[in-house]
ROMI-311762 format. One record per residue (C-alpha): x, y, z; residue in three letters; residue number from 1. Coordinates in Angstrom, 3 decimals, padded with zeros to 6 digits. Layout:
<pts>
+----------+----------+----------+------+------+
|       xx |       yy |       zz | kese | rofi |
+----------+----------+----------+------+------+
|        X |        Y |        Z |  Ala |  NUM |
...
+----------+----------+----------+------+------+
</pts>
This chain:
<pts>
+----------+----------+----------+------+------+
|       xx |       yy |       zz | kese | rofi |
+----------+----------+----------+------+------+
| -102.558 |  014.367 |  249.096 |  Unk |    1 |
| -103.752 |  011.700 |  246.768 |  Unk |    2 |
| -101.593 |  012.222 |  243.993 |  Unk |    3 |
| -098.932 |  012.374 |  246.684 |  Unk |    4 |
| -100.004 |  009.277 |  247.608 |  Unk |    5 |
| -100.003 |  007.533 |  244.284 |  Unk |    6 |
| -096.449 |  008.851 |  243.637 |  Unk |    7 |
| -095.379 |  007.158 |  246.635 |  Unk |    8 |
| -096.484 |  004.078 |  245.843 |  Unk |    9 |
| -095.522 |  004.050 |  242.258 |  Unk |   10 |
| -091.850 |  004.712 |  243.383 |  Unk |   11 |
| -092.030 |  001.669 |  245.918 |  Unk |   12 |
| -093.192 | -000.392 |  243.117 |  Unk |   13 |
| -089.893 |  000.719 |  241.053 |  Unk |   14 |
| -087.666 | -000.005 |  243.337 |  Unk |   15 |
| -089.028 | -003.586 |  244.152 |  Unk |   16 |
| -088.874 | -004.161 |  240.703 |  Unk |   17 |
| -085.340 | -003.093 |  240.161 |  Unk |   18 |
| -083.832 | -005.441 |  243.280 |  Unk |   19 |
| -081.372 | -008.000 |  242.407 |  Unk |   20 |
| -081.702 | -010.621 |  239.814 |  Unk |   21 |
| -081.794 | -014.302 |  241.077 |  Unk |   22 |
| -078.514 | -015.815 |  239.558 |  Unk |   23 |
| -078.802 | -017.578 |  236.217 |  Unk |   24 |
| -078.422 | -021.267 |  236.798 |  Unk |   25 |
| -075.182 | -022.965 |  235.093 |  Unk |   26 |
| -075.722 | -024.920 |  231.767 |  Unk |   27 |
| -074.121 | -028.069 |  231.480 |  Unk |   28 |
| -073.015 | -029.423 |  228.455 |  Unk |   29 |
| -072.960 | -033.245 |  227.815 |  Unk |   30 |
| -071.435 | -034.750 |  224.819 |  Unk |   31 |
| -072.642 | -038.479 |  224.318 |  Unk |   32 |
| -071.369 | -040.209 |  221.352 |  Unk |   33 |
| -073.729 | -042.147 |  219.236 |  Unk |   34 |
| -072.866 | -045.480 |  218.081 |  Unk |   35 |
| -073.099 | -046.098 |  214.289 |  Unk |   36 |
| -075.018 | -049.185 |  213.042 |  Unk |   37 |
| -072.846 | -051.378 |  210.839 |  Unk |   38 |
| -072.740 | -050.886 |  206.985 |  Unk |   39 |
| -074.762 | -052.805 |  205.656 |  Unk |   40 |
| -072.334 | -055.906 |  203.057 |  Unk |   41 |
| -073.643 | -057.588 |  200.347 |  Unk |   42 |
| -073.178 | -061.086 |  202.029 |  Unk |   43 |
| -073.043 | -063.030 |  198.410 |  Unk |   44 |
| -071.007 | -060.395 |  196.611 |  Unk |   45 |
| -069.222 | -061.898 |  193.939 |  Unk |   46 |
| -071.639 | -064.389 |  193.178 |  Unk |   47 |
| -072.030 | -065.268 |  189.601 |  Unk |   48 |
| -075.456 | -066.035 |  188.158 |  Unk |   49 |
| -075.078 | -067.480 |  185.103 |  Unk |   50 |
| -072.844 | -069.969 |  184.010 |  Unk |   51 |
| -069.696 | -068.166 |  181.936 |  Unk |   52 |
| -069.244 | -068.778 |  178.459 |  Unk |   53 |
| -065.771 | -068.901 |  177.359 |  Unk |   54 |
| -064.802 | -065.611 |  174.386 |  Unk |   55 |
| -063.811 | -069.037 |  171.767 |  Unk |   56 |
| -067.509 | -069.109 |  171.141 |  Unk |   57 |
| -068.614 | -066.700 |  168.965 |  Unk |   58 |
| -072.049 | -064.153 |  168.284 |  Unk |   59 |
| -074.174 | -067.623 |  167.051 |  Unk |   60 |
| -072.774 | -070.028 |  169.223 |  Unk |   61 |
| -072.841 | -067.964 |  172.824 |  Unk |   62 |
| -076.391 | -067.402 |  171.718 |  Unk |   63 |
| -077.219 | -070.776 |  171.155 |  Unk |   64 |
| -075.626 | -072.175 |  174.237 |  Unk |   65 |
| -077.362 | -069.464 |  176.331 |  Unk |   66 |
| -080.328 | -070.057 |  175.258 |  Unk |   67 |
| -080.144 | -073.769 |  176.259 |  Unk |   68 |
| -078.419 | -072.700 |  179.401 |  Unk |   69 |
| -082.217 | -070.443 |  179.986 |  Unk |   70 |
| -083.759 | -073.578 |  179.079 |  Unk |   71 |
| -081.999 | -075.860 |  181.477 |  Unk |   72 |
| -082.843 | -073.319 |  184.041 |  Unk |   73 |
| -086.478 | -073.322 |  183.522 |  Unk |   74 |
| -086.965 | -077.282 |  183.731 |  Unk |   75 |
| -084.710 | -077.801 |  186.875 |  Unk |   76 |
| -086.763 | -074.885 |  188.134 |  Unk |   77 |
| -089.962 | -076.062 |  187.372 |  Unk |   78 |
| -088.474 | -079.807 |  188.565 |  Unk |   79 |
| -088.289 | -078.099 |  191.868 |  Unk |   80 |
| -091.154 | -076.446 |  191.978 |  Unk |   81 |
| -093.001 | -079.772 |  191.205 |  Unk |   82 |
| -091.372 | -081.297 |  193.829 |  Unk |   83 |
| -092.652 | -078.394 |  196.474 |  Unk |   84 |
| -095.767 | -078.193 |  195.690 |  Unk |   85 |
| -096.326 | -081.762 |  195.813 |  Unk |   86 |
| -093.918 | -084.037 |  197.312 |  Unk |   87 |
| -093.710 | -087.788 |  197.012 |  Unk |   88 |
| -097.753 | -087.833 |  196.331 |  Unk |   89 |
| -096.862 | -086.836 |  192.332 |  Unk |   90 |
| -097.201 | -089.655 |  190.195 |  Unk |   91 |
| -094.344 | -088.364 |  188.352 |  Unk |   92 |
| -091.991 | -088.545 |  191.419 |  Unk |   93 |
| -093.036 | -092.190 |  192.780 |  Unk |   94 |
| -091.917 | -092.714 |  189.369 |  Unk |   95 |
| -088.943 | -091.812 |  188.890 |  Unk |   96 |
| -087.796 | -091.337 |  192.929 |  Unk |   97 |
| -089.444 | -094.726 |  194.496 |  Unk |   98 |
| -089.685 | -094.353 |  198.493 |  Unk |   99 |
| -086.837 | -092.002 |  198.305 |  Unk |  100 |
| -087.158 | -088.663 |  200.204 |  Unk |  101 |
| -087.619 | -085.279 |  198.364 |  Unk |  102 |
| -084.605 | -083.751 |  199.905 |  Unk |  103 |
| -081.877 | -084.941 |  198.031 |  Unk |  104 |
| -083.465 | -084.564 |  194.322 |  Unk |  105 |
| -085.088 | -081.881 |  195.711 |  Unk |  106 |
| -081.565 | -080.274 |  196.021 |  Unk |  107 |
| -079.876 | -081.068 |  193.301 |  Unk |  108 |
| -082.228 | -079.402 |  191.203 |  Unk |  109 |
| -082.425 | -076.213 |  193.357 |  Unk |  110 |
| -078.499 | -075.981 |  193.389 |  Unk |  111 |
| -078.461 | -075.596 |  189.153 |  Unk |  112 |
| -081.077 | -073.265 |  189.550 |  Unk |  113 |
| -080.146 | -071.029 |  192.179 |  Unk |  114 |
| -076.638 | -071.877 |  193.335 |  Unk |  115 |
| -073.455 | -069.863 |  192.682 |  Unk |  116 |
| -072.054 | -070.590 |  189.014 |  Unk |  117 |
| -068.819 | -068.916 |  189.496 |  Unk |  118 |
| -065.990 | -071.580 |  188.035 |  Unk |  119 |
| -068.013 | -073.279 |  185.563 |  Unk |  120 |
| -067.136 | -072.614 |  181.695 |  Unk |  121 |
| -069.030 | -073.496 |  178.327 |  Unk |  122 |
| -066.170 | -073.412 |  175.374 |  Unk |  123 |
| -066.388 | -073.727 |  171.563 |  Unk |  124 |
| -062.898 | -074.007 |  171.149 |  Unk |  125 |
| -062.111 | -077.886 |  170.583 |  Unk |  126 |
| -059.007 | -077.410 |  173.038 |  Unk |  127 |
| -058.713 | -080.816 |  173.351 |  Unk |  128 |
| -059.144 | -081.611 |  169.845 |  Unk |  129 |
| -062.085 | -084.320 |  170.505 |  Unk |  130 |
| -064.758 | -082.370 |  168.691 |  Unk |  131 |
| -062.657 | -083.570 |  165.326 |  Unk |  132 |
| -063.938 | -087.098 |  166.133 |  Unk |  133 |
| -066.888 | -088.516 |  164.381 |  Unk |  134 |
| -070.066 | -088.138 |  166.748 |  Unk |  135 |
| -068.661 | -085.817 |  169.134 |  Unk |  136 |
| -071.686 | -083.266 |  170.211 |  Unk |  137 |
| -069.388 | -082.407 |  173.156 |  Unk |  138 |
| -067.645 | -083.070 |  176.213 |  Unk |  139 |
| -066.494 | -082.800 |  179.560 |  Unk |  140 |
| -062.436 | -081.803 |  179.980 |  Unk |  141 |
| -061.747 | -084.420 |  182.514 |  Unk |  142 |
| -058.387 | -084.075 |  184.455 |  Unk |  143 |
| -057.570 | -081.030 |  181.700 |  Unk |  144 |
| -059.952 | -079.166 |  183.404 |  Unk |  145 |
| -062.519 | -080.313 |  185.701 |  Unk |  146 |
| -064.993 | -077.647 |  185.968 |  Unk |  147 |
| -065.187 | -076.513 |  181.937 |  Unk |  148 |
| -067.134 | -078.579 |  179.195 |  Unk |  149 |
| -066.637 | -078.290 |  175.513 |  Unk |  150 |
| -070.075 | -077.737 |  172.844 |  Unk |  151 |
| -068.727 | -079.268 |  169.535 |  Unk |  152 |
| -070.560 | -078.106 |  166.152 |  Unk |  153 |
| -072.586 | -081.170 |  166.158 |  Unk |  154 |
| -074.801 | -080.220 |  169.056 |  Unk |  155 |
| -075.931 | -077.374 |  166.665 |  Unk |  156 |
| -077.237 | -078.900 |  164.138 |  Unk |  157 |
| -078.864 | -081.849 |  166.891 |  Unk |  158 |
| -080.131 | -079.935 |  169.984 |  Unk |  159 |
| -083.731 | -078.964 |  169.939 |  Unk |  160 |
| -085.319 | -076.480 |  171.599 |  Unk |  161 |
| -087.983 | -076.850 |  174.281 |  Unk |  162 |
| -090.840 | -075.708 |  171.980 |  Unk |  163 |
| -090.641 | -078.810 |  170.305 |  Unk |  164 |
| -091.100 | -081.046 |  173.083 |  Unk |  165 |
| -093.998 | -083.547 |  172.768 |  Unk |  166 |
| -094.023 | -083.008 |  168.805 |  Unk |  167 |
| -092.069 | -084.522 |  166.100 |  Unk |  168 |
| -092.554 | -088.027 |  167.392 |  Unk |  169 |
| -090.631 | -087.379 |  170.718 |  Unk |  170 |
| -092.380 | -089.125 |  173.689 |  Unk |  171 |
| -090.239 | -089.010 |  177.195 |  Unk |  172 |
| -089.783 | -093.042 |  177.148 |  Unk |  173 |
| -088.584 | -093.540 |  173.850 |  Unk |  174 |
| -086.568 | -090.310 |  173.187 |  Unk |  175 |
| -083.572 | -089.488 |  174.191 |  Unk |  176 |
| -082.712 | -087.856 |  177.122 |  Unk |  177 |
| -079.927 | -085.495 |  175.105 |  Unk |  178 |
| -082.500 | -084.710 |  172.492 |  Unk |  179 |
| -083.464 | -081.231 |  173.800 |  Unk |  180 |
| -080.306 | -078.634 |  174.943 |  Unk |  181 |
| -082.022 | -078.267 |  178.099 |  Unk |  182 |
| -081.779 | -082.177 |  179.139 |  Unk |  183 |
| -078.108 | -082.001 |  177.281 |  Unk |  184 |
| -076.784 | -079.070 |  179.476 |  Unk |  185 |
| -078.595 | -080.621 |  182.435 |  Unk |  186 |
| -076.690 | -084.152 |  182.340 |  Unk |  187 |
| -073.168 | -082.348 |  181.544 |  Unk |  188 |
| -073.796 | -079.689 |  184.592 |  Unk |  189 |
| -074.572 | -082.768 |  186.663 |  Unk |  190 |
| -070.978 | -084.083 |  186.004 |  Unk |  191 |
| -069.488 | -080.981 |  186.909 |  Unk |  192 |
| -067.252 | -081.720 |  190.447 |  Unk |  193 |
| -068.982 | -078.288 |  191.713 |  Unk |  194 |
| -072.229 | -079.098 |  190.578 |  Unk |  195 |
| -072.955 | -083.108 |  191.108 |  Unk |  196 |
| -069.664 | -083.198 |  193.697 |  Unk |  197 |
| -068.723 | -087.046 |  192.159 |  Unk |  198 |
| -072.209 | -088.539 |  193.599 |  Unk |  199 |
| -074.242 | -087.947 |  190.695 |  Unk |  200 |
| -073.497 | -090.950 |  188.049 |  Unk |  201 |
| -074.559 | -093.352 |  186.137 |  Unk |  202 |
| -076.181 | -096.328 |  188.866 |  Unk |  203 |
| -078.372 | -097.760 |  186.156 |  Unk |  204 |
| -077.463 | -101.495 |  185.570 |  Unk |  205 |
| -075.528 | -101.413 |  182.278 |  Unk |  206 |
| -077.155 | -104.681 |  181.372 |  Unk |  207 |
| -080.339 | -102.691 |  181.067 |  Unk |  208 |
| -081.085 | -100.134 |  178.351 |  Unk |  209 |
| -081.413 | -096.428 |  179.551 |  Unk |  210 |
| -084.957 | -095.694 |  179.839 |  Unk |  211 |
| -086.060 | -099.145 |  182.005 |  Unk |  212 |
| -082.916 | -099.435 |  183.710 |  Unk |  213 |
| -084.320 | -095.948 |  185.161 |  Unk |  214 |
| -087.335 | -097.503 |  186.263 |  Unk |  215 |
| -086.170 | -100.671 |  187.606 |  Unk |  216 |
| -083.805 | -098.191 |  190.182 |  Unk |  217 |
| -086.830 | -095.980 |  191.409 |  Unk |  218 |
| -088.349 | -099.438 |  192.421 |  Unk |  219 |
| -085.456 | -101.972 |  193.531 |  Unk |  220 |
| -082.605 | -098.813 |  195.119 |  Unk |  221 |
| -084.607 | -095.524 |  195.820 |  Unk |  222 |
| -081.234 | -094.222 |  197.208 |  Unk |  223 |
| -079.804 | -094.481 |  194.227 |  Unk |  224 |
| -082.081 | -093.267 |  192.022 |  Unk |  225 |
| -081.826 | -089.849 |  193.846 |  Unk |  226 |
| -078.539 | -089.395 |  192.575 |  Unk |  227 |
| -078.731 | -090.921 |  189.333 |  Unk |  228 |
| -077.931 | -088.807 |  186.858 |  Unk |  229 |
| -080.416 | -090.399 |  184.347 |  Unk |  230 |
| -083.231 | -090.079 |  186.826 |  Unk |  231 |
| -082.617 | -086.461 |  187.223 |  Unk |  232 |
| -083.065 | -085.945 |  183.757 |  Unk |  233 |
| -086.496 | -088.171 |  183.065 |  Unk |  234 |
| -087.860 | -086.523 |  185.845 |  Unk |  235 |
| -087.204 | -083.148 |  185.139 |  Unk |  236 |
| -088.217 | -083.665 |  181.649 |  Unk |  237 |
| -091.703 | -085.614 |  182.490 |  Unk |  238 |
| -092.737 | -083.431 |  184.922 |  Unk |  239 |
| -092.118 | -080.052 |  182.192 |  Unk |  240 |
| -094.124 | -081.797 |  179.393 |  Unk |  241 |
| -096.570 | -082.871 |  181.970 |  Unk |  242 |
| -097.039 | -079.929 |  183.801 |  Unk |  243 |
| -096.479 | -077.240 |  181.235 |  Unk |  244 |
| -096.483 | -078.560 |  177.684 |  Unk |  245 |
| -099.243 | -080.430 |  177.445 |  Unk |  246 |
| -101.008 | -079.765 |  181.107 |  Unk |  247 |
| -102.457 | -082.904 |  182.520 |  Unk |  248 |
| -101.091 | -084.587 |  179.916 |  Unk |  249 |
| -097.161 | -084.681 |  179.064 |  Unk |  250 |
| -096.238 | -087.288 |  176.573 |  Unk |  251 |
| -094.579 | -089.525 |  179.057 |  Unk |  252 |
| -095.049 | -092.452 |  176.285 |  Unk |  253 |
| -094.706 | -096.157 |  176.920 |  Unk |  254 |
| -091.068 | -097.725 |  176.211 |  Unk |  255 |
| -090.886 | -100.121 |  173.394 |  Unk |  256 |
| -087.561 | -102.528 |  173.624 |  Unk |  257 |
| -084.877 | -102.002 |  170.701 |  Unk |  258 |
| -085.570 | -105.793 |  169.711 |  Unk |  259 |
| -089.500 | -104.977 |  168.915 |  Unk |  260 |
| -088.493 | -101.839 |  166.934 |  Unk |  261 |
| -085.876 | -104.106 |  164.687 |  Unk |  262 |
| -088.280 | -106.978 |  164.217 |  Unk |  263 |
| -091.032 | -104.586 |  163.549 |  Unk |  264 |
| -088.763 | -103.009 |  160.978 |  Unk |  265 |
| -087.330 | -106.253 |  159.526 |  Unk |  266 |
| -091.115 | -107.754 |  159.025 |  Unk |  267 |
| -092.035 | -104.238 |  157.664 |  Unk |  268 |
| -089.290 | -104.772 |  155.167 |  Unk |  269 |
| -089.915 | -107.949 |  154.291 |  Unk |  270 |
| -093.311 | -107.404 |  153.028 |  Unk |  271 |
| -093.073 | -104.558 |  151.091 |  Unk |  272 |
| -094.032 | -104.018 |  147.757 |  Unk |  273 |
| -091.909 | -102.470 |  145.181 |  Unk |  274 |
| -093.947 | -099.341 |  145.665 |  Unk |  275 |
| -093.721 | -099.220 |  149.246 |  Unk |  276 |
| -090.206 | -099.989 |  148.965 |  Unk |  277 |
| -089.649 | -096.646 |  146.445 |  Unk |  278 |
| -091.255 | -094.858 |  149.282 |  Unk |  279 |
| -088.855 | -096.603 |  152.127 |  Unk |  280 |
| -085.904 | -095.617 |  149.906 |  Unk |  281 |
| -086.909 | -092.121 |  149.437 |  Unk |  282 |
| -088.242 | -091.928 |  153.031 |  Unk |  283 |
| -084.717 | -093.859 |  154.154 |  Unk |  284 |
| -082.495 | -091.224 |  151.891 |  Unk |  285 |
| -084.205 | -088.066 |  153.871 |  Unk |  286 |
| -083.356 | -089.970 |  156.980 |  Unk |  287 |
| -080.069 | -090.146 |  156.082 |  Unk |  288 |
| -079.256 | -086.853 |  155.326 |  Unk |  289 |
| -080.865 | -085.819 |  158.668 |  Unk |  290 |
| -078.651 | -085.425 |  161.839 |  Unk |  291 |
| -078.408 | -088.749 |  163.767 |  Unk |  292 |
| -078.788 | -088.421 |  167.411 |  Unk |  293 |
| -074.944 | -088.250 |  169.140 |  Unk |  294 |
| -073.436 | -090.789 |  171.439 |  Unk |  295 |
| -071.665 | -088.930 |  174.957 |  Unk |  296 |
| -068.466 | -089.949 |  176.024 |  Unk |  297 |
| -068.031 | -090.541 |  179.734 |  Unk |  298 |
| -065.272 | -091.469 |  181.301 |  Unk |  299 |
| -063.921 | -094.549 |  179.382 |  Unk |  300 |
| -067.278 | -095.696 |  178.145 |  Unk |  301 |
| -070.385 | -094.241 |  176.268 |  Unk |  302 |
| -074.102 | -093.373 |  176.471 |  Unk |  303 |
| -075.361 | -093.592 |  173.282 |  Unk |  304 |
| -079.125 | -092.963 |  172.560 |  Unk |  305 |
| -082.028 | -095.418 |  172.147 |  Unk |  306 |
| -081.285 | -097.274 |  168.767 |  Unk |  307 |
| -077.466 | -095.477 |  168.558 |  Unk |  308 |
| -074.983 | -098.117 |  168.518 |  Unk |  309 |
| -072.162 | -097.576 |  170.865 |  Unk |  310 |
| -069.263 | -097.155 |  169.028 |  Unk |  311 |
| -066.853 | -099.549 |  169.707 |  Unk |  312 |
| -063.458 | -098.027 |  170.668 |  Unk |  313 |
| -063.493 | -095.840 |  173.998 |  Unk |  314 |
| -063.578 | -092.566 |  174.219 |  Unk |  315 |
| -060.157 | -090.507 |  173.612 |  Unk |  316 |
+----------+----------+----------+------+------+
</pts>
């Protein structure tokens, strides 16, 4: 009876088991689309970063005017920096900037160093035929072609590089500003429409010679003297010998008028002996064969160096 049983009960148990399913519940299917983020675009694509060089100049020359081009970069860098770090507390800046505010040098330095160069040209090829003229380091095209500047021969054999500044007798208030390619490439950028837009020029009273006219602005027309391109250069150049040539230091010199040097020379002269005057000859005939510093055309006048008489027809 109790297997009986047990059978019973397992056959119950089957056929509970093998009722009905419960129905399988629909699966729904939902297609969401997924929006795509943007492609990322190179906002400043076709931005050039250094200034072009025109295929007239050749191996030497591109090499030479690129690596003044580097060095212009570094002291308009560093002129920035400067200004950054310490406003219109530097010494250096009341100099050369008065009461003005740091905004304006401050950015016409940062647009040589970091703005688009796209348009700009360096050439070697005398297009215009000036280089041919006596004293011609190089110059800006003018109406011919507003945004390229010539390099004429001369600026090879009269451009120094920055490793020389502070040495050879150069002192930042006596020399002149075109002495280094850095300083030289500086002031013809600044004259560049894209670069210096027509408000960087010459404000200096031409009554005044370079180097105190530059002074006398910072002091008597601070608004000025942010735009000047003559300021522009001192500064940049005093604060890069003071900061990184000779830290602490510089060679910012003290400015001796043209009229002292000649009547220093003159009495010099005049009491030489015959020995000493051997030695002035010898000394005078090395001078001579030396490269003279190179007056700059601009516009229908000159800048001519400290002691560099201007010549006396205009420029072509």
């Amino acid at each position: 009876m109790a297997a009986r049983a047990s059978a019973l009960m397992l056959l119950g148990a089957s056929v509970a088991m093998a009722g009905p399913l419960a129905p399988r519940q629909a699966t729904v299917t939902v297609t969401h689309t997924a929006e795509t983020a943007p492609a990322a675009t190179a906002w400043d694509a076709g931005a050039v970063h250094q200034f072009p060089i025109h295929a007239s100049c050749n191996a030497t020359q591109r090499s030479m005017i690129q690596k003044g081009l580097d060095e212009t970069m570094s002291i308009v860098s560093h002129a920035r920096d400067h200004i950054l770090r310490f406003g219109n507390n530097s010494e250096v800046y009341t100099k050369y900037f008065g009461e003005a505010p740091t905004g304006e040098p401050l950015g016409w330095f940062t647009k040589i160093a970091d703005g688009d160069k796209s348009g700009i040209l360096f050439r070697c090829d005398n297009i215009d035929g000036n280089c041919d003229q006596e004293g011609w380091a190089g110059h800006w095209r003018g109406s011919n072609a507003t945004s390229e500047t010539v390099i004429c021969d001369l600026s090879y054999e009269i451009r120094r590089p920055l490793s020389t500044m502070c040495m050879l007798g150069y002192d930042v208030a006596n020399g002149a500003t075109n002495t280094f390619w850095a300083s030289d490439l500086l002031h013809r950028l600044l004259h560049l429409p894209p670069v210096g837009e027509g408000v960087v020029e010459h404000y200096n009273d031409e009554e005044e010679e370079k180097y105190p006219g530059t002074i006398a602005l910072a002091k008597n027309n601070a608004t000025y003297a942010a735009r000047n391109s003559d300021t522009l250069q001192y500064f940049a150049l005093e604060a890069y010998a003071h900061d990184i040539v000779v830290p602490g230091v510089g060679c910012p010199g003290t400015y001796t008028a043209l009229e002292e040097e000649s009547s220093a020379v003159a009495t010099s002269t005049a009491s030489a002996t015959a020995s000493a005057t051997a030695s002035a000859s010898a000394a005078a005939t090395s001078a001579a064969a030396a490269p003279a510093e190179a007056c700059e055309p601009h516009d229908d006048h000159w800048h001519c160096p400290p002691g560099v008489p201007e010549p006396t027809s205009p420029p072509a």
